[in-house]
VOMAR-107048 format. One line per 2 residues: number of its first residue (from 1); their letters; for each residue y, x negated, z of N, C-alpha, C. Coordinates in pm, 1 decimal. Atoms other than C-alpha are relative to their C-alpha. Layout:
residues N
NUM	a	Y X Z Y X Z Y X Z  ...
end
This chain:
residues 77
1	xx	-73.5 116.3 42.8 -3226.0 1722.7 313.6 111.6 -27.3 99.1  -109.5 68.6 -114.6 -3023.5 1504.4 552.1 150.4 -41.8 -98.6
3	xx	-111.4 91.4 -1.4 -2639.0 1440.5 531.6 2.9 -153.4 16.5  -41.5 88.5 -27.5 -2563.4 1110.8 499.7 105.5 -49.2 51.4
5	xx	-147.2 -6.2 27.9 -2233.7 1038.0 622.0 17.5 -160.5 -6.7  -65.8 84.5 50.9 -2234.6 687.0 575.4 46.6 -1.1 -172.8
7	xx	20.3 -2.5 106.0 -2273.6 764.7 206.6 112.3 71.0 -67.8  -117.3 -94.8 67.7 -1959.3 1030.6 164.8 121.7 -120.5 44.6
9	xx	-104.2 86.0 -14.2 -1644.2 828.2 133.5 122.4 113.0 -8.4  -107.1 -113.2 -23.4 -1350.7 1082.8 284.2 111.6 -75.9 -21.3
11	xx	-87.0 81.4 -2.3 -1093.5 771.6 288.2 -57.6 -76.7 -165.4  19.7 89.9 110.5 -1116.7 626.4 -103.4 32.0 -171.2 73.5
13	xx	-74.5 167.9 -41.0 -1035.7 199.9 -18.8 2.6 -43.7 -148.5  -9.2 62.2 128.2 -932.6 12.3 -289.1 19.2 -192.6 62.1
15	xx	-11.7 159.9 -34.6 -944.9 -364.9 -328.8 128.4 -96.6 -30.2  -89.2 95.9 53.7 -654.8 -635.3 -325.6 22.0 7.4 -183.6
17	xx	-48.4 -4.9 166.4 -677.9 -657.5 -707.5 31.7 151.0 -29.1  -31.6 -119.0 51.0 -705.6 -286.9 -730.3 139.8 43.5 33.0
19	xx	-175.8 17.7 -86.3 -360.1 -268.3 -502.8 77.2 -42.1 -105.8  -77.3 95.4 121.4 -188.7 -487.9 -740.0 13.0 13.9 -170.5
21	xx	-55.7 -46.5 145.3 -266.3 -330.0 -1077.9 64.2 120.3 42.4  -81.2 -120.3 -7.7 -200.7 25.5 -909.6 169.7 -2.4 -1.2
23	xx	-110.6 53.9 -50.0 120.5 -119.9 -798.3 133.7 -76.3 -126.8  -58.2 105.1 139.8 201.2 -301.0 -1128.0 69.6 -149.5 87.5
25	xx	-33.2 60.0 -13.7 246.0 -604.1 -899.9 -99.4 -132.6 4.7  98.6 107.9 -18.4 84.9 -964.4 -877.5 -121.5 5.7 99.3
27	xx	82.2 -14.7 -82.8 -208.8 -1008.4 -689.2 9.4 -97.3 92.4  -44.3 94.5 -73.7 -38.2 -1328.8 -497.9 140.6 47.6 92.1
29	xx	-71.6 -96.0 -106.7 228.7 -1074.7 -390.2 -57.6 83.5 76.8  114.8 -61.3 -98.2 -37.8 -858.2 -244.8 -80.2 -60.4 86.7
31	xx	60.4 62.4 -118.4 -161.3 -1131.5 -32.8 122.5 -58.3 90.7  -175.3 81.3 -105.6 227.7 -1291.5 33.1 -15.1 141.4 138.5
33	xx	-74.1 -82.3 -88.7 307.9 -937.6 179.5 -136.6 33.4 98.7  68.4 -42.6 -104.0 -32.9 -920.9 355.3 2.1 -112.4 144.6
35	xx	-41.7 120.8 -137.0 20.1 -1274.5 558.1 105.7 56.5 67.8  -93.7 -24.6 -25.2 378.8 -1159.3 601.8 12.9 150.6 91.9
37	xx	2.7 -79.5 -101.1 268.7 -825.5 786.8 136.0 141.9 -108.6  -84.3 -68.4 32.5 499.8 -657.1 515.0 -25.9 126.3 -110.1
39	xx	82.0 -102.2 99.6 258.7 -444.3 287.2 -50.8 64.5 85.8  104.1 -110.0 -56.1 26.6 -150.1 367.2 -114.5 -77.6 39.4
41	xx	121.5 46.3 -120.9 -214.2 -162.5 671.9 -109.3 -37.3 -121.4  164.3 64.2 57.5 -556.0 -343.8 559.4 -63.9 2.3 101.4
43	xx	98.1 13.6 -140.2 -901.9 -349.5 697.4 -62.2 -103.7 -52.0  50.8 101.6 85.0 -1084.3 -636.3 670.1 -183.9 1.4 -3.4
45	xx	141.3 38.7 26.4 -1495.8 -618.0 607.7 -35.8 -121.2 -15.0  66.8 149.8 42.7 -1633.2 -934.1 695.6 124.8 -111.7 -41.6
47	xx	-74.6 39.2 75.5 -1440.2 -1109.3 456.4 67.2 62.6 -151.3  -98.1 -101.0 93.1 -1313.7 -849.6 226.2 95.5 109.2 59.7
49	xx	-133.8 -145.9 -56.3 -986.0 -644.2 234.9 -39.2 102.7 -84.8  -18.8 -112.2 47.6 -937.8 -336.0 160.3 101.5 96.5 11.1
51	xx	-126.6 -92.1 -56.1 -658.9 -71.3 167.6 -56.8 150.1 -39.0  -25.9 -108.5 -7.4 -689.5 257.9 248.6 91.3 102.0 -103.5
53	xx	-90.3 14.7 111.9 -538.6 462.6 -18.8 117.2 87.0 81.7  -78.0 -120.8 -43.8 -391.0 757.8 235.1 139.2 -153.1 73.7
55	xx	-86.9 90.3 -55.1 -230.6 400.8 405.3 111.3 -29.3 -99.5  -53.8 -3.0 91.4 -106.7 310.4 66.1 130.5 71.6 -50.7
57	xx	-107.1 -67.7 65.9 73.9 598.6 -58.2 87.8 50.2 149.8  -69.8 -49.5 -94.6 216.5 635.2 343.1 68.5 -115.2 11.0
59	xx	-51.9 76.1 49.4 346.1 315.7 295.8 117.1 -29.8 -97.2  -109.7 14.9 106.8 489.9 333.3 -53.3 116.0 133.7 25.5
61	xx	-94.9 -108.0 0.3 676.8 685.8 55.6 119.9 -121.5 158.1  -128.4 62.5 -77.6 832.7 452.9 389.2 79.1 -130.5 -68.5
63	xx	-36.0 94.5 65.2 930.5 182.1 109.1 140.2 130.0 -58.9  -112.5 -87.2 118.7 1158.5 480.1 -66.1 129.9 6.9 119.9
65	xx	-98.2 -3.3 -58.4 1476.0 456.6 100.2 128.9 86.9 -77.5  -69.6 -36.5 81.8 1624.5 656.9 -155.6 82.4 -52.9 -53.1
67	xx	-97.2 57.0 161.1 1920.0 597.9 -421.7 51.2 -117.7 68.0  -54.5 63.5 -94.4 2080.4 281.0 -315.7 169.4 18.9 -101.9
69	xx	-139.1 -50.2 70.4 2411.6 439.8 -468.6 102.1 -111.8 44.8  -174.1 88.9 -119.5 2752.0 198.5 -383.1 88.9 98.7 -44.9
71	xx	-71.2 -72.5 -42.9 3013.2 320.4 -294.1 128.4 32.2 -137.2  -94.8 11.0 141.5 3300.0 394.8 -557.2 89.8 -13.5 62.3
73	xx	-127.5 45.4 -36.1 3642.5 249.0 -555.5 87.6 64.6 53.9  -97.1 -140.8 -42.7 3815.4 582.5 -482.3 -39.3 11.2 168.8
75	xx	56.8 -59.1 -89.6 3591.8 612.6 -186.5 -10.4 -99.9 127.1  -76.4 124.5 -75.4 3698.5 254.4 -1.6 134.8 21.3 36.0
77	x	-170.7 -6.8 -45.9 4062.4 374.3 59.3 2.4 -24.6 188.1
end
Protein backbone atom coordinates (compact mmCIF):
# COMPACT_ATOMS: atom_id res chain seq x y z
CA UNK A 1 0.00 0.00 0.00
CA UNK A 2 1.17 3.39 -1.30
CA UNK A 3 1.40 6.68 0.80
CA UNK A 4 -0.50 9.18 -0.49
CA UNK A 5 0.75 12.41 0.46
CA UNK A 6 -1.53 14.43 -1.34
CA UNK A 7 -4.20 12.86 0.83
CA UNK A 8 -2.50 13.56 4.53
CA UNK A 9 -3.24 17.12 5.45
CA UNK A 10 -0.06 18.16 7.94
CA UNK A 11 -1.21 22.02 7.68
CA UNK A 12 -5.24 21.86 8.77
CA UNK A 13 -6.70 25.25 6.33
CA UNK A 14 -9.73 26.59 7.31
CA UNK A 15 -12.11 28.69 5.24
CA UNK A 16 -12.98 32.56 5.43
CA UNK A 17 -16.28 31.68 7.18
CA UNK A 18 -14.51 29.17 9.30
CA UNK A 19 -11.88 32.20 10.32
CA UNK A 20 -14.67 34.32 11.35
CA UNK A 21 -16.74 32.03 13.59
CA UNK A 22 -13.31 30.75 15.18
CA UNK A 23 -12.56 34.33 15.71
CA UNK A 24 -16.09 35.32 16.90
CA UNK A 25 -15.77 38.00 14.19
CA UNK A 26 -17.84 39.00 10.98
CA UNK A 27 -17.11 37.43 7.92
CA UNK A 28 -16.95 41.10 6.08
CA UNK A 29 -14.17 41.83 8.63
CA UNK A 30 -12.33 38.80 7.49
CA UNK A 31 -12.31 39.98 4.01
CA UNK A 32 -11.88 44.07 5.12
CA UNK A 33 -8.61 42.86 6.90
CA UNK A 34 -7.75 40.53 3.97
CA UNK A 35 -7.89 43.53 1.15
CA UNK A 36 -6.22 45.67 3.80
CA UNK A 37 -3.11 43.20 4.09
CA UNK A 38 -3.98 43.36 7.93
CA UNK A 39 -5.16 39.73 8.90
CA UNK A 40 -3.37 36.34 8.77
CA UNK A 41 -1.41 35.24 5.60
CA UNK A 42 -3.97 33.48 3.04
CA UNK A 43 -3.54 31.17 0.15
CA UNK A 44 -5.67 31.46 -2.50
CA UNK A 45 -6.88 28.06 -4.59
CA UNK A 46 -8.14 29.12 -7.75
CA UNK A 47 -10.67 31.13 -6.32
CA UNK A 48 -10.90 30.02 -2.80
CA UNK A 49 -9.09 31.30 0.36
CA UNK A 50 -7.94 29.64 2.86
CA UNK A 51 -5.91 30.19 6.08
CA UNK A 52 -3.52 28.13 7.38
CA UNK A 53 -4.31 27.46 10.92
CA UNK A 54 -0.35 27.36 12.20
CA UNK A 55 -0.58 31.12 10.20
CA UNK A 56 -3.60 31.87 12.24
CA UNK A 57 -2.71 31.24 15.69
CA UNK A 58 1.05 32.98 14.65
CA UNK A 59 -0.81 35.81 13.83
CA UNK A 60 -3.30 36.04 16.67
CA UNK A 61 -0.14 35.57 19.30
CA UNK A 62 1.64 38.90 17.12
CA UNK A 63 -1.93 40.68 17.63
CA UNK A 64 -1.31 40.23 21.70
CA UNK A 65 0.54 43.17 22.63
CA UNK A 66 -0.18 42.53 26.07
CA UNK A 67 -2.11 44.56 28.95
CA UNK A 68 -2.64 47.94 27.53
CA UNK A 69 -2.39 49.18 31.30
CA UNK A 70 -2.33 53.43 31.53
CA UNK A 71 -0.44 54.89 33.37
CA UNK A 72 -1.63 56.05 36.97
CA UNK A 73 -1.74 59.56 38.21
CA UNK A 74 0.99 59.02 40.83
CA UNK A 75 3.14 57.77 38.06
CA UNK A 76 2.93 61.17 35.64
CA UNK A 77 4.78 63.36 38.26
Amino acid sequence: MQNNPASEVTNPVLTERELAQRLKVSLSLVRKWRRESKGPRFVRLSKCVRYVVEDVQRWLAEQSGGPTAKASPSSQK
